[in-house]
One Martini backbone bead per residue (centre of mass of N, CA, C, O) as a GRO file, in nm:
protein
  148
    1UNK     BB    1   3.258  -2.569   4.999
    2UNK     BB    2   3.076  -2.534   4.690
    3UNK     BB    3   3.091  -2.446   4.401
    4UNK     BB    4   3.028  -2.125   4.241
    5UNK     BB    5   2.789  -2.068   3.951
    6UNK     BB    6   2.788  -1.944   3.601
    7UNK     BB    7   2.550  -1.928   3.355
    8UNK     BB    8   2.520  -1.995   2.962
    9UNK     BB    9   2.417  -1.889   2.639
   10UNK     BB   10   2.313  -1.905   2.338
   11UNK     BB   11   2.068  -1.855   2.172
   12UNK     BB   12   2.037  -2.159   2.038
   13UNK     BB   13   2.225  -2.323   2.250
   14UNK     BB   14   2.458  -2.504   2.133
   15UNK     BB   15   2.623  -2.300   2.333
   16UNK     BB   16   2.768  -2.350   2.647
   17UNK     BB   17   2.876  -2.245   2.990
   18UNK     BB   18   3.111  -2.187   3.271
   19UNK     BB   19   3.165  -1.992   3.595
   20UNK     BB   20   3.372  -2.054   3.843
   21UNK     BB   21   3.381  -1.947   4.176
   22UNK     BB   22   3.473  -1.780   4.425
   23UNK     BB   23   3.583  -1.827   4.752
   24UNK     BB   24   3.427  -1.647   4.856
   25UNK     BB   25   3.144  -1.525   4.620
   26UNK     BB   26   3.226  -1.311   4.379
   27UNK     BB   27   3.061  -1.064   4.199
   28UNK     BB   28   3.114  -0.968   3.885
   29UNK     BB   29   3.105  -0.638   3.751
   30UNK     BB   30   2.981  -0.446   3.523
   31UNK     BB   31   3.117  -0.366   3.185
   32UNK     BB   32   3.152  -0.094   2.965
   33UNK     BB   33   3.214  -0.078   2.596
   34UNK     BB   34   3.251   0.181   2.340
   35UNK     BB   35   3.427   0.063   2.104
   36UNK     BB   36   3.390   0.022   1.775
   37UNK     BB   37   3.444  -0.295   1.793
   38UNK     BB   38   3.218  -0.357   2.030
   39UNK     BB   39   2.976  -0.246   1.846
   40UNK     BB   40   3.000  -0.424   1.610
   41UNK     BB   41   2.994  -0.689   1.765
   42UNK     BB   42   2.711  -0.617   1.904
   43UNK     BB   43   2.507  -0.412   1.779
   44UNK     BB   44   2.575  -0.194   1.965
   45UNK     BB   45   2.663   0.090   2.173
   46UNK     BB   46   2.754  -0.171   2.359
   47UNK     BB   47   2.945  -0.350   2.590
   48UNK     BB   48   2.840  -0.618   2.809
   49UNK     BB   49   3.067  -0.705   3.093
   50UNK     BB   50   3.254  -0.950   3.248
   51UNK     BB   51   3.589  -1.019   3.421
   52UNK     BB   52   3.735  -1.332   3.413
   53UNK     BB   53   3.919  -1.604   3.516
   54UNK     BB   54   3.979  -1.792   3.291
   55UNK     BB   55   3.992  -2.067   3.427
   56UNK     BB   56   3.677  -2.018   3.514
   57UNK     BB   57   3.644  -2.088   3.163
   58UNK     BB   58   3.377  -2.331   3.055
   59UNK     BB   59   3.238  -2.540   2.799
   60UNK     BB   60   2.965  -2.730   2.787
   61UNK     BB   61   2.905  -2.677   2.525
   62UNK     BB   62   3.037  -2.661   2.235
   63UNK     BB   63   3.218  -2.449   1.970
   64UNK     BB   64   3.359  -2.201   1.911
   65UNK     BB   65   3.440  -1.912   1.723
   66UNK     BB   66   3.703  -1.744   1.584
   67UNK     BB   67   3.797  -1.391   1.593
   68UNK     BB   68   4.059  -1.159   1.461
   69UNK     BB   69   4.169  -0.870   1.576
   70UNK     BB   70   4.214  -0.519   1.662
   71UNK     BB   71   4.299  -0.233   1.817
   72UNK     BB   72   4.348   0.095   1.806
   73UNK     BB   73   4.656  -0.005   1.936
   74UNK     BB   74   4.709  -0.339   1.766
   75UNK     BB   75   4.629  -0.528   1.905
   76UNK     BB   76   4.481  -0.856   1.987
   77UNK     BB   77   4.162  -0.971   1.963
   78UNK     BB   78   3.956  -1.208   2.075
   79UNK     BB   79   3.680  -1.376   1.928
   80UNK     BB   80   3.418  -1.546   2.018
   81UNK     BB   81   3.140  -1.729   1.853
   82UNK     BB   82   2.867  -1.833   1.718
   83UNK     BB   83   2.819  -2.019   1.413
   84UNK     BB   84   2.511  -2.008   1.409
   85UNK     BB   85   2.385  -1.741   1.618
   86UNK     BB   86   2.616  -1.504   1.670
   87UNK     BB   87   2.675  -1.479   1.907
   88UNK     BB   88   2.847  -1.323   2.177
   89UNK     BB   89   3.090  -1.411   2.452
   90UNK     BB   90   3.433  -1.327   2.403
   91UNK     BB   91   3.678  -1.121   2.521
   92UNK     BB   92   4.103  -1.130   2.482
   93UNK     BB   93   4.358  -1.039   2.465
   94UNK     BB   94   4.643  -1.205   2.319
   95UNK     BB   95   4.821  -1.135   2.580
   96UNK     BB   96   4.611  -1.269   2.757
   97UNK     BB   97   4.584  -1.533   3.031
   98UNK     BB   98   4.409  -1.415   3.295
   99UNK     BB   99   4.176  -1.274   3.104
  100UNK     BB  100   3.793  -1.235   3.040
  101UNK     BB  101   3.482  -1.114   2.833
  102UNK     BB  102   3.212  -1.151   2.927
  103UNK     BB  103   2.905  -1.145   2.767
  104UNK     BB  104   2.625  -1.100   2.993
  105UNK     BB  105   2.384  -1.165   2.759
  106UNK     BB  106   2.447  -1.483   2.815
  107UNK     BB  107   2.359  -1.523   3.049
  108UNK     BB  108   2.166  -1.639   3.270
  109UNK     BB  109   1.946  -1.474   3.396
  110UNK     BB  110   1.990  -1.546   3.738
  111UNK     BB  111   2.281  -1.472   3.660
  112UNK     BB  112   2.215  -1.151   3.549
  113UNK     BB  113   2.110  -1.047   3.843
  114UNK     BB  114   2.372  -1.074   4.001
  115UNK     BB  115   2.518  -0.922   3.765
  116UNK     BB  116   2.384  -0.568   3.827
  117UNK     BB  117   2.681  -0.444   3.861
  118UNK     BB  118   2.804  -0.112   3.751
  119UNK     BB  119   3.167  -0.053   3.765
  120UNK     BB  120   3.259   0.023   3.426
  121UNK     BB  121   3.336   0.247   3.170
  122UNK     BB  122   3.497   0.223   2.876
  123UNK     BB  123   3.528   0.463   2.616
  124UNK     BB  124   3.371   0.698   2.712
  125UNK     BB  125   3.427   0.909   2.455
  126UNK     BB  126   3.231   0.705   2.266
  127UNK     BB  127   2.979   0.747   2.361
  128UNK     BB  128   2.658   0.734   2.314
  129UNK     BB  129   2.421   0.987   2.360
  130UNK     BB  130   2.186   0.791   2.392
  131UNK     BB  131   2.291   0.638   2.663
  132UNK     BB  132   2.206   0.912   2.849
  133UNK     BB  133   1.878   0.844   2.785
  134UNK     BB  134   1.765   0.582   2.922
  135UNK     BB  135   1.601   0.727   3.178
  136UNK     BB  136   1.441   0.875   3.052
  137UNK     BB  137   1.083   0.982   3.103
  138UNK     BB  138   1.064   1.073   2.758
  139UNK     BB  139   1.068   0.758   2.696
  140UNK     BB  140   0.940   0.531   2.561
  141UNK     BB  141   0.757   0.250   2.693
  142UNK     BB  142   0.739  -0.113   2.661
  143UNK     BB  143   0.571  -0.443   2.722
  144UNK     BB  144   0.744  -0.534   2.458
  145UNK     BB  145   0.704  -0.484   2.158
  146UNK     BB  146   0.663  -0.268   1.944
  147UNK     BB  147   0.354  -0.319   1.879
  148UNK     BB  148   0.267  -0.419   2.213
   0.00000   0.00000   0.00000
């Protein structure tokens, strides 16, 4: 049997990635993380990620660059991204050499519908309260920009 891929890119493309999956093929689910340092990498509430076997995560265009964080248990965090459109890639504690956070918004489309279901959601004191209100019926949506 073939291996089976999940791949990915930065918004600019000049970075892509490779994530070769285990047969038969297990597709890994979405975690969510609230902590405040994973919401300022992402400029969001959270940060969505699956979470692979390092092995088996590999670029295939381009180089990310690293930035080294600290956890506020002070652990080091190791943290990918385009240094061209800043993307986030992955994230990955110092001293964890057997897995990485891949962060999922950068998975291609048709490789992001297949790890959509929800796993686990980590640092959830931290969650923003607007977070549990994205169901919500009452929230405007529009199909398109802000503009309509």
């Amino acid at each position: 049997m073939a291996p089976a891929y999940l791949t990915g890119a930065c918004l600019c493309k000049n970075i892509a990635y490779r994530i070769t999956l285990p047969t038969p093929v297990s597709l890994p689910k979405v975690i969510l993380c609230h902590c405040t340092n994973c919401k300022r990498y992402t400029g969001s509430g959270f940060s969505a990620n699956i979470v692979v076997p390092r092995s088996t995560f590999e670029y295939t265009k381009g180089s990310p660059k690293l930035y080294s964080d600290r956890s506020n248990k002070g652990v080091i965090v190791l943290r990918e991204f385009c240094p061209d459109c800043g993307s986030p890639f992955t994230s990955r504690s110092g001293d964890d050499e057997e897995e990485v956070a891949v962060k999922s918004g950068t998975l291609d489309d048709e490789d992001r519908v297949k790890c959509a279901e929800l796993g686990l959601e980590i640092y959830f004191h931290r969650k923003d309260q607007w977070v549990d209100g994205m169901g919500d019926g009452g929230v405007k949506r529009v199909d398109g920009s802000m503009e309509g």
